[in-house]
C-alpha positions in Angstrom: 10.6 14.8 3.5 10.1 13.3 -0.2 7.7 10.4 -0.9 10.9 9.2 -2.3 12.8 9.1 0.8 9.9 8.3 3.2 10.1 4.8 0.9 13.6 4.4 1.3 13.8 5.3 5.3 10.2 2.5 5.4 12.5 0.1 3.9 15.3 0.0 5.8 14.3 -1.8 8.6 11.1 -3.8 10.5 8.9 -2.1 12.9 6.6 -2.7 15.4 2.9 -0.7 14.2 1.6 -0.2 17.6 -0.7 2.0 18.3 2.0 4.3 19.9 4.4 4.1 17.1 0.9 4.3 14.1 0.2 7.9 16.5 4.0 8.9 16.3 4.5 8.3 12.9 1.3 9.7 11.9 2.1 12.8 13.8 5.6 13.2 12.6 4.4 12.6 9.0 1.0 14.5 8.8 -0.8 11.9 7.9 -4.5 11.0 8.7 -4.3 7.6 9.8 -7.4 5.4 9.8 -7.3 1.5 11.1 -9.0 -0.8 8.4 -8.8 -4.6 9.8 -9.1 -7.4 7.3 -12.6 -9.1 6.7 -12.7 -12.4 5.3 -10.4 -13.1 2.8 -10.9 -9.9 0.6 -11.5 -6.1 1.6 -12.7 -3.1 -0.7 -12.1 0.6 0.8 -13.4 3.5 -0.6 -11.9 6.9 0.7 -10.4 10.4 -0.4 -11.2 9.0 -3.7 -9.2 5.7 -3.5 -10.7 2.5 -4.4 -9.1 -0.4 -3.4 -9.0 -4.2 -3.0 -6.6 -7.0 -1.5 -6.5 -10.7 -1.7 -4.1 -12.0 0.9 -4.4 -15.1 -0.5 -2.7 -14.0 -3.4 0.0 -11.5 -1.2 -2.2 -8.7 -3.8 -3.3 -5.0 -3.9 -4.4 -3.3 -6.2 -5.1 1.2 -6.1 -6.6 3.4 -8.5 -4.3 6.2 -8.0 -1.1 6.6 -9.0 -0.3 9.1 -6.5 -0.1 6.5 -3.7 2.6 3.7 -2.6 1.9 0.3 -1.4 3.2 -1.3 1.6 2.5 -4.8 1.9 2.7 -7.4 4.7 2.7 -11.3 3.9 0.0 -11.6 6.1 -2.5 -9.6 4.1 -2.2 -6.0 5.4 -1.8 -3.1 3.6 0.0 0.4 4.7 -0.8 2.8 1.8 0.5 6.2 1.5 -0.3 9.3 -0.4 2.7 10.7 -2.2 1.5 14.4 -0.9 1.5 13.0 3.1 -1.6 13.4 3.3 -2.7 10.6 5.8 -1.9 7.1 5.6 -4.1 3.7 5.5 -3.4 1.4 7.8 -3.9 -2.3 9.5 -2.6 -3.3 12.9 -0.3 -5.8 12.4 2.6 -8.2 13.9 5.7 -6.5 11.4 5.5 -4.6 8.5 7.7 -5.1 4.9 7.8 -2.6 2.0 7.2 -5.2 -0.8 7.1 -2.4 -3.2 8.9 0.9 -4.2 6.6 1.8 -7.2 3.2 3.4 -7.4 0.5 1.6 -6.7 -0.9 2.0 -10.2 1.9 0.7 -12.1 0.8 -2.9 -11.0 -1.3 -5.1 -13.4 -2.7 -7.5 -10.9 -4.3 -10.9 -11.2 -7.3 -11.1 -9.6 -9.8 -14.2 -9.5 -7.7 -15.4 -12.4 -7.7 -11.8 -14.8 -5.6 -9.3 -15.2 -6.2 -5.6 -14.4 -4.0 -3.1 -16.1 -3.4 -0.3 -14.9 -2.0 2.5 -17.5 0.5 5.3 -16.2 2.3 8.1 -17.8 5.0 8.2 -14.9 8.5 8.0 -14.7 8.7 4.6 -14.6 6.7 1.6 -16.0 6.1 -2.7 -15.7 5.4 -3.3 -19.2 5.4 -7.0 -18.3 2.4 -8.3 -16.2 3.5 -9.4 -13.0 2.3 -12.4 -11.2 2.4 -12.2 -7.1 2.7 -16.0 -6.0 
């Protein structure tokens, strides 16, 4: 299955990210899947090369890769997923919502009040900054 499909089948509809359904996802997928609960009110990750950060008070994320997709939930989880399948980055959570069908690093993001753009040479582009209320 595409990365472009996997999007559109995510968005059709809520689910329920129990632990069950992370492991048969996960497994149906090929994905590495790795739990990473909210701390505070911000988190940083750093793995397979992806540095990241979130602000859920701003409903933000922000990636430094272009190859992956953000899935956000209003309550300040984040699935992320590698366009090649690779594994998957994931909190436990009440519902999930796809907020967003673009790459991660087509978003210019404010963060603590500046911007950080984020250049890609992709199929698509935001050329306007976008503001997350």
């Amino acid at each position: 299955m595409s990365c472009r499909n996997l999007r559109k089948e995510l968005s059709c509809y809520y689910w329920e990210p129990t632990e069950e359904k992370m492991k048969e996802i996960a497994e149906h997928y090929e994905w590495k899947v790795k739990t990473m609960p909210l701390i505070g009110m911000q988190f940083m990750f750093f793995r397979f090369g992806i540095a990241g950060m979130c602000d859920p008070r701003k409903r933000i994320l922000w990636v430094n890769d272009e190859r992956h997709q953000v899935f956000w939930h209003e309550l300040g989880h984040a699935l992320i997923i590698d366009s090649r399948k690779r594994y998957g980055i994931l909190s436990l959570i009440p519902t999930f919502m796809v907020i967003n069908e673009v790459s991660a690093s087509l978003l210019g993001i404010l963060l603590s009040r500046r911007w950080y753009s984020v250049k890609s040479g992709g199929e698509s582009s935001i050329k306007n900054r976008m503001v997350v209320r």
